[in-house]
C-alpha positions as a printed Julia matrix, in Angstrom:
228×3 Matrix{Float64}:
 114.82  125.62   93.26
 117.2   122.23   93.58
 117.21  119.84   90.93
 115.41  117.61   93.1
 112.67  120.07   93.74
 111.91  120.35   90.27
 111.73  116.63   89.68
 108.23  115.25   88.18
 106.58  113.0    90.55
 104.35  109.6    89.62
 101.63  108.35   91.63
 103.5   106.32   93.85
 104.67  109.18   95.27
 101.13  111.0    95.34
  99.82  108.33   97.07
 102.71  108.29   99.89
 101.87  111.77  100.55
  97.93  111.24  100.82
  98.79  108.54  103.27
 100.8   110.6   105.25
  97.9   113.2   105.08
  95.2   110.83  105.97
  97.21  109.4   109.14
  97.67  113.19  109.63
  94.03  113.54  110.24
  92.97  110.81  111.92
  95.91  111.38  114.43
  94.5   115.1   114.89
  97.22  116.91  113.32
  95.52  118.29  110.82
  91.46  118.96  110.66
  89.22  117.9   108.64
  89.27  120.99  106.35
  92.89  121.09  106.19
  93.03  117.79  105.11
  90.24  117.92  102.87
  92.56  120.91  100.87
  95.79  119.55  101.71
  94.51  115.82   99.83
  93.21  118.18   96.78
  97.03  119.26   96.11
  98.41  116.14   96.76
  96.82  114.62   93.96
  96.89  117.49   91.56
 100.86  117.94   92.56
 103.48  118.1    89.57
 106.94  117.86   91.19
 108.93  117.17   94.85
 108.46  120.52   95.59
 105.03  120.71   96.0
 104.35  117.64   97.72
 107.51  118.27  100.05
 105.11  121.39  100.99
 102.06  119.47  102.21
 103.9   117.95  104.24
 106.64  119.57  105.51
 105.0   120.19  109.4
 104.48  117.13  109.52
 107.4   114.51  108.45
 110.96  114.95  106.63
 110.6   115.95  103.08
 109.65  112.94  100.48
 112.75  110.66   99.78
 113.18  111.03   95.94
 113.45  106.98   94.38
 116.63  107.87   94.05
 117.39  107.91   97.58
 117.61  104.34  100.1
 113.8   102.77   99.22
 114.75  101.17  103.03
 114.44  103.97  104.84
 110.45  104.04  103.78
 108.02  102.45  105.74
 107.22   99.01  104.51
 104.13  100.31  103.08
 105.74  102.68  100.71
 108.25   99.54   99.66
 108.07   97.62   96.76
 106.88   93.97   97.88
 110.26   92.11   97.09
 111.8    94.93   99.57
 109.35   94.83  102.67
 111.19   91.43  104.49
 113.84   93.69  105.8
 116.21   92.28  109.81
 114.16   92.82  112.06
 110.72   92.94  110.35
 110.41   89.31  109.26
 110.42   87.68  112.78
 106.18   87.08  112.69
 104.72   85.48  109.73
 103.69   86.46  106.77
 106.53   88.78  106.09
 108.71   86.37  103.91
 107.72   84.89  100.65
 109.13   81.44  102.7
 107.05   82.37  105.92
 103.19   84.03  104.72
 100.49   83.73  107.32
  98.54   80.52  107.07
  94.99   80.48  107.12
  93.93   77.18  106.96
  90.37   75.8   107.1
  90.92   71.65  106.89
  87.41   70.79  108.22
  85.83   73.99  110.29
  85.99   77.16  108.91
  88.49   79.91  109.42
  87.52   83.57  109.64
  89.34   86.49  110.6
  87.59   89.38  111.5
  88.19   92.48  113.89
  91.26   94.7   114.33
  93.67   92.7   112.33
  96.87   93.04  110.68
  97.63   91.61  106.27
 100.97   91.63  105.89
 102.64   90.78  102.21
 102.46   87.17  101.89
  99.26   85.48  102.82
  98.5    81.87  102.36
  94.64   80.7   102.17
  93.84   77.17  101.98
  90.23   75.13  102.4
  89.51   71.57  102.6
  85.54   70.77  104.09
  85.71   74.25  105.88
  85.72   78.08  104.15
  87.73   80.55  105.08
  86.4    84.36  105.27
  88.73   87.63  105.71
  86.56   90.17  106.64
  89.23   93.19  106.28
  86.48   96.3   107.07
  88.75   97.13  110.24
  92.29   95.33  109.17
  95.2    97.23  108.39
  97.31   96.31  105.07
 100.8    96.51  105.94
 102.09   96.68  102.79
 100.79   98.5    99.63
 100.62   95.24   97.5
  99.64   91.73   99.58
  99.72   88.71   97.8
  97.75   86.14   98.45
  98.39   82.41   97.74
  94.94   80.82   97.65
  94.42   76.8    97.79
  90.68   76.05   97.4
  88.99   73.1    98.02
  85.51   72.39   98.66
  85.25   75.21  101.49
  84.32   78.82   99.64
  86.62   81.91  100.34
  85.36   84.95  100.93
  87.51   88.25  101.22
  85.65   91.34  102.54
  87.02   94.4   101.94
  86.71   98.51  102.92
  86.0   100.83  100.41
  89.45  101.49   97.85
  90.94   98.62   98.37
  91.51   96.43   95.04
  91.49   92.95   93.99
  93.46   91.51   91.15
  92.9    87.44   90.62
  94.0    86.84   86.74
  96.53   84.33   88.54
  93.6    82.29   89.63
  92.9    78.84   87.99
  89.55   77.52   88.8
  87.97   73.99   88.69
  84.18   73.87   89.1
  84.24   76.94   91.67
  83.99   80.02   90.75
  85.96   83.27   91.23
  83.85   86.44   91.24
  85.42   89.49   91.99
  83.03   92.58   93.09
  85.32   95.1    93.88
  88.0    97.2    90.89
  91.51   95.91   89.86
  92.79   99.29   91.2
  93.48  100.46   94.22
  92.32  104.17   95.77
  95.45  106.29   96.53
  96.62  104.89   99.89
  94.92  101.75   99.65
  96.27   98.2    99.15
  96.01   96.07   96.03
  95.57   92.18   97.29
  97.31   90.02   94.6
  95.64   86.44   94.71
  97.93   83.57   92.69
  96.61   79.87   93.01
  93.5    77.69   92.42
  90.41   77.05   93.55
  88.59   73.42   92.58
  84.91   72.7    94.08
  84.41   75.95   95.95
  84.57   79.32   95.16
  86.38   82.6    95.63
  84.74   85.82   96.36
  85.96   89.44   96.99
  83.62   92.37   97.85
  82.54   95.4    99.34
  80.67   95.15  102.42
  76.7    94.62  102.07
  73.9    96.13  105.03
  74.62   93.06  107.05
  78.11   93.3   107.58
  77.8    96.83  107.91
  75.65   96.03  111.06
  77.95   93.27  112.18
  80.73   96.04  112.91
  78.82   98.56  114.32
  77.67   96.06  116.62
  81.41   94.97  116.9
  82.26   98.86  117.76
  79.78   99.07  120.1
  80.61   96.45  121.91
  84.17   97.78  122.19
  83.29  100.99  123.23
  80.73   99.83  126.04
  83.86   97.99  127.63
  86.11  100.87  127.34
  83.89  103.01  129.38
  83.08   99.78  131.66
């Protein structure tokens, strides 16, 4: 066994690895079974070697942090390393350049197949603004979210495992209630929200019966016009 082989792994690289496997099965290159058994190891794994052999059909071996942290996918990268050339040309992938979602006087809301990368900006005037993240896909392990609040509420969604962390929140007379845990399930995103919120309030949870009908209805929809 290699030096590197015998290495003691952390979570961050646990969680890589159950990423990989989940994309694994929901790509079809592994079944459900295998990745049912194949997640089980992952997460009771001990050193490079044995994660290296979950997935070793299926990618290159796990980079140790040793090696290039660039040569990772940017949601494997630590969030001051994920506005790498040629990644940073849409928004939202430089602290300089988030994605705006701005809601001056109607609301905002993003909903759907939709895309959160790293740096988010969230701002309300009259209107609210609502993120509704239950088919989204976090680029980025951590997102942070720079939230503006004025008299418009904000309300973030979210799928199950993903985690919320708003101690960087002042607040005026809103509120801020956060529904969901501080941290995240392995290979989901932790949303970071910094900022202030004055008349309305902020609001992060799991999805309720409603929206739960909203996107089947959404799916539907999708799949009737597929087949159309």
């Amino acid at each position: 066994m290699t030096e590197r082989n015998a290495m003691r792994v952390g979570d961050a690289e646990r969680d890589q690895v159950v990423d990989l496997l989940q994309h694994a099965v929901g790509d079809g290159r592994l079944t459900m079974p295998e990745g049912r058994e194949r997640l089980e190891l992952a997460l009771a794994a001990r050193t490079y070697a044995d994660l290296d052999a979950l997935v070793a059909d299926l990618t290159p071996v796990l980079p140790s942090m040793a090696d290039d942290v660039t040569a990772l996918h940017p949601f494997n990268r630590p969030l001051d390393q994920v506005a790498l050339p040629g990644e940073s040309r849409q928004p939202g992938w430089s602290p300089d350049d988030p994605l705006v979602i701005s809601a001056p006087f109607d609301d905002d809301r993003r909903v759907g197949e939709w895309s959160l990368p790293p740096y988010i900006r969230v701002s309300t005037g009259l209107g609210g603004a609502t993120l509704v993240c239950l088919e989204a896909t976090a680029e980025t392990r951590v997102i942070r979210i720079e939230v503006a609040g004025g008299a418009g509420d904000i309300r973030l969604i979210l799928p199950a495992g993903w985690a919320v962390r708003a101690d960087r929140i002042s607040k005026g007379l809103g509120g801020v209630h956060i529904r969901v845990p501080d941290r995240p399930a392995p290979g989901a995103p932790l949303l970071e929200l910094i900022g202030s919120v004055t008349l309305g309030s902020l609001v992060a949870r799991p999805a309720n019966v409603i929206d739960r009908w909203l996107l089947r209805r959404r799916q539907r929809r999708r799949q009737r016009a597929l087949e159309a």
